[in-house]
C-alpha positions in Angstrom: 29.0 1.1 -6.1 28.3 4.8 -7.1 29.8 7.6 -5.2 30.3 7.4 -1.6 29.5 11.1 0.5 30.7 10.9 4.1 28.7 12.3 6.8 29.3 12.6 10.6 27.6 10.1 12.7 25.3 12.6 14.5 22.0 10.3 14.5 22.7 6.8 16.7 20.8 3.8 17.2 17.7 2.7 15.2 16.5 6.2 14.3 20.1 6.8 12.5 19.8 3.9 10.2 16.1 4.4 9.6 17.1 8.1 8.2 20.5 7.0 6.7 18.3 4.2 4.8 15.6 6.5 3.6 18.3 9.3 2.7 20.0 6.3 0.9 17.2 5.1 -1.4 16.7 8.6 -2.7 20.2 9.3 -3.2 20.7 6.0 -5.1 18.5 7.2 -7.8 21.6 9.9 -8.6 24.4 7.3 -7.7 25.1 8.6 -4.4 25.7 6.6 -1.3 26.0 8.1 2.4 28.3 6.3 4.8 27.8 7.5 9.0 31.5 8.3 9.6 31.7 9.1 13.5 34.3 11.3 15.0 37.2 8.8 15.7 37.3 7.7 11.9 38.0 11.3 10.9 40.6 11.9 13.2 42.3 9.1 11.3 43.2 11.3 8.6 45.3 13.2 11.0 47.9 9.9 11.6 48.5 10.6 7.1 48.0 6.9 6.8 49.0 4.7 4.1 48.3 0.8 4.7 45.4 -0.5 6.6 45.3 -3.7 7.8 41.3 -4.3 8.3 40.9 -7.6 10.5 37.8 -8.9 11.0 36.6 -6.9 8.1 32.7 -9.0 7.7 31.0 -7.5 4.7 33.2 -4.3 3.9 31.3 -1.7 6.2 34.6 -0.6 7.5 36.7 -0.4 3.9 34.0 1.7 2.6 33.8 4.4 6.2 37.7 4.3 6.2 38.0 4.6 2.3 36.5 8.2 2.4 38.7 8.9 5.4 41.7 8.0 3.6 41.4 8.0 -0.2 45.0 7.3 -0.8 45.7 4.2 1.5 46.3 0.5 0.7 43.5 -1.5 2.7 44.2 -5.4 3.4 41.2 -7.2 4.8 40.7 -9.8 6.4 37.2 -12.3 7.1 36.8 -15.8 7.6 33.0 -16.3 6.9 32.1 -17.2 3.3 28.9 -15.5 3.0 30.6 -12.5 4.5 33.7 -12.7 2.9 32.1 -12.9 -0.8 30.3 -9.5 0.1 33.8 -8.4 1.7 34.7 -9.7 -2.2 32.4 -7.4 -4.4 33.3 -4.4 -2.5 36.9 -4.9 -2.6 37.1 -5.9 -6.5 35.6 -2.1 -7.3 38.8 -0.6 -4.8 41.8 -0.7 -6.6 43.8 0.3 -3.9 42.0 -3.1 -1.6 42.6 -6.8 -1.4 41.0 -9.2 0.7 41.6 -12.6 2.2 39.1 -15.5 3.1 40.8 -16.1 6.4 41.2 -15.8 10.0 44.2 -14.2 12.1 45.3 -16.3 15.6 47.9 -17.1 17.0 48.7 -20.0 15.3 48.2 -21.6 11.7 46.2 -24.5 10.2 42.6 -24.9 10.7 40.2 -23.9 13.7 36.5 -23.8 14.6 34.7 -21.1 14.4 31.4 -20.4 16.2 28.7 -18.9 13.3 26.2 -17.0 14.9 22.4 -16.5 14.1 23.6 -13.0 13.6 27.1 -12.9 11.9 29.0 -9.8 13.5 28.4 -11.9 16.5 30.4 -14.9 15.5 33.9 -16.0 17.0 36.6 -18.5 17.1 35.5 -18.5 21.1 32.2 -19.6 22.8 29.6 -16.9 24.2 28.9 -16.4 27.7 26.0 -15.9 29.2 26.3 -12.5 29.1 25.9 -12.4 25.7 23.4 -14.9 24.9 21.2 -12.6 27.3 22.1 -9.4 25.6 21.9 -10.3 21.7 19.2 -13.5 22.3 19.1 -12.9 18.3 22.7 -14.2 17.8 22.5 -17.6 20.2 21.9 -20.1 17.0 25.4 -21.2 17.1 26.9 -23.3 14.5 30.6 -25.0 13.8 32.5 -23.6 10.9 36.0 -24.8 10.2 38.3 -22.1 8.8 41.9 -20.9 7.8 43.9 -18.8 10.2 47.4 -17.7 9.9 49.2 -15.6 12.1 49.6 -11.9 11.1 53.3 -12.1 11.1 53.7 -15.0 8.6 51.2 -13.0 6.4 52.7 -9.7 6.6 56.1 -11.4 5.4 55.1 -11.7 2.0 53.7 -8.1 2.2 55.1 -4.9 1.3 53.5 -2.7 3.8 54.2 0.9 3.3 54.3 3.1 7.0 52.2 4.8 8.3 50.3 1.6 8.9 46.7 1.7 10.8 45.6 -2.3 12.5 41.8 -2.3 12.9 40.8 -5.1 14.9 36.9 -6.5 15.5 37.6 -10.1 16.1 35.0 -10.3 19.0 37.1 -11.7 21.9 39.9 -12.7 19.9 42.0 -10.3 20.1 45.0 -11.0 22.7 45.4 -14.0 19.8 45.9 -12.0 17.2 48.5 -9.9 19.1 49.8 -13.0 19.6 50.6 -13.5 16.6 51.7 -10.2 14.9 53.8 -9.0 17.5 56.4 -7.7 14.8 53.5 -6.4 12.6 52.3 -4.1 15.6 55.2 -2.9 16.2 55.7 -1.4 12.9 52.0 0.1 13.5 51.3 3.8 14.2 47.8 3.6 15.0 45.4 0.7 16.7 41.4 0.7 16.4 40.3 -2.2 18.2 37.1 -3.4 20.2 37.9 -3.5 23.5 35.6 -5.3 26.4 34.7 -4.6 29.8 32.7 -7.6 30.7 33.6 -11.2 29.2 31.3 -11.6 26.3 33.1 -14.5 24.9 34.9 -17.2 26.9 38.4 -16.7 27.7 38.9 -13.8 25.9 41.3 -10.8 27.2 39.6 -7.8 28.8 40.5 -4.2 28.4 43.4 -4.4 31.1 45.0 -7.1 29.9 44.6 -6.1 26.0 46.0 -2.5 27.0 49.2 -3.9 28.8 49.7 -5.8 25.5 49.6 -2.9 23.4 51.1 -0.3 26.1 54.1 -3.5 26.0 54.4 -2.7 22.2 54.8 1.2 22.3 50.8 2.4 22.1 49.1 4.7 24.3 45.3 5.1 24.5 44.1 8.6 22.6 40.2 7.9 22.4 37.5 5.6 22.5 33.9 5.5 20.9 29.8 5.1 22.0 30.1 2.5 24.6 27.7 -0.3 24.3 26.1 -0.8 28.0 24.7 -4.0 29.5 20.7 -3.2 29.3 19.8 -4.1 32.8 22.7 -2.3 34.8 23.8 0.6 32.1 27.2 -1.4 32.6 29.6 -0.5 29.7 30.0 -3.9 28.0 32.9 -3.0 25.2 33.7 -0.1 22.6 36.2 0.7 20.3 39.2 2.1 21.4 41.9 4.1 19.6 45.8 3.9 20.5 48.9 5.6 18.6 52.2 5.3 19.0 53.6 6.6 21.9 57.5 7.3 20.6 
């Protein structure tokens, strides 16, 4: 994979990929690669993490922005998709210090459906709403999928994971589940990053109130959040990422 160079995320939207992309095909002639690393990821270094715990983890964006954050951590990821997950794979096998499984995290075990978007970072073990079928009409071919999910507890007991311990979560709508599930796991977490929402995007999944009580429940407090992605029409803030740490 060459060598990765971390920059701030100072150019958003289309026009920041377009340069990042350019600056990356010139760079790749000298084995460089630039990853956009926006203000939140760097403050991770601060928490002196040392297991990260990278659910929902698609194609391995996130392992390689959080690698050059923390070059010494353990990263456990986590995707259900196949054609994701064997990207997810590749990058993975060239990380020593990363391991990743082809599964989801619920809150419960066995085998459930998952919804396969037309566009993949859109996909979820719950249904759209119209909200988002109006928002991201790209991502509306729908398809079933069956998959493995475990809970995060069962997982983690098998696991040696060494404190501090960072839980990323992009699960889109699924994430009071995995809570759920891993209550014992996020307890022994110092820091949260998880994609929060505003508006229901997916059916039945918790909003930002409920998902905060959960996580306020289990010792976290909210330190920061990221660009907000707004509803087009009404400049409504859909979701972002938020960060919590532990409060005690």
């Amino acid at each position: 994979m060459g060598v990765t160079t971390l920059v701030p995320d100072m150019i958003n939207g289309s026009l920041g990929r377009r340069v990042g992309k350019m600056a990356n095909g010139w760079l790749g002639h000298f084995g460089l690669q630039l990853v956009r690393c926006s203000p939140e990821l760097r403050s991770l270094a601060s928490y002196s993490i040392k297991t990260v715990l990278d659910i929902g983890a698609s194609n391995g964006g996130f392992l390689r922005k959080v690698r050059t954050v923390l070059p010494g951590a353990f990263i456990y990821c986590f995707e259900p998709l196949p054609e994701q997950f064997a990207q997810l794979q590749r990058t993975a096998d060239q990380d020593p210090q990363a391991k990743a499984w082809n599964m989801a995290l619920g809150s419960s075990e066995g085998v459930a459906v998952m919804h396969k978007s037309g566009d993949s970072c859109m996909s979820s073990l719950l249904p759209m709403t119209e909200v988002t079928t109006r928002e991201f009409p790209g991502a509306v071919d729908s398809k079933p999928l069956e998959v493995t999910i475990r809970t995060l507890d069962n997982w983690a007991e098998s696991q040696e994971l060494e404190p501090p311990i960072l839980i990323k979560l992009d699960v889109q709508g699924y994430e009071g589940n995995v809570i759920r599930g891993g209550t014992a796991t996020f307890r022994k977490a110092q820091v949260l990053l998880m994609e929060v929402s505003f508006m229901e995007l997916y059916a039945g999944q918790c909003l930002f109130d409920e998902l905060y009580g959960a996580v306020r429940h289990l010792g976290f407090r909210l330190v920061g959040t990221t660009y907000p992605l707004c509803d087009h029409k009404t400049g409504r803030t859909m979701q972002t990422d938020a960060i919590f740490a532990r409060s005690s």
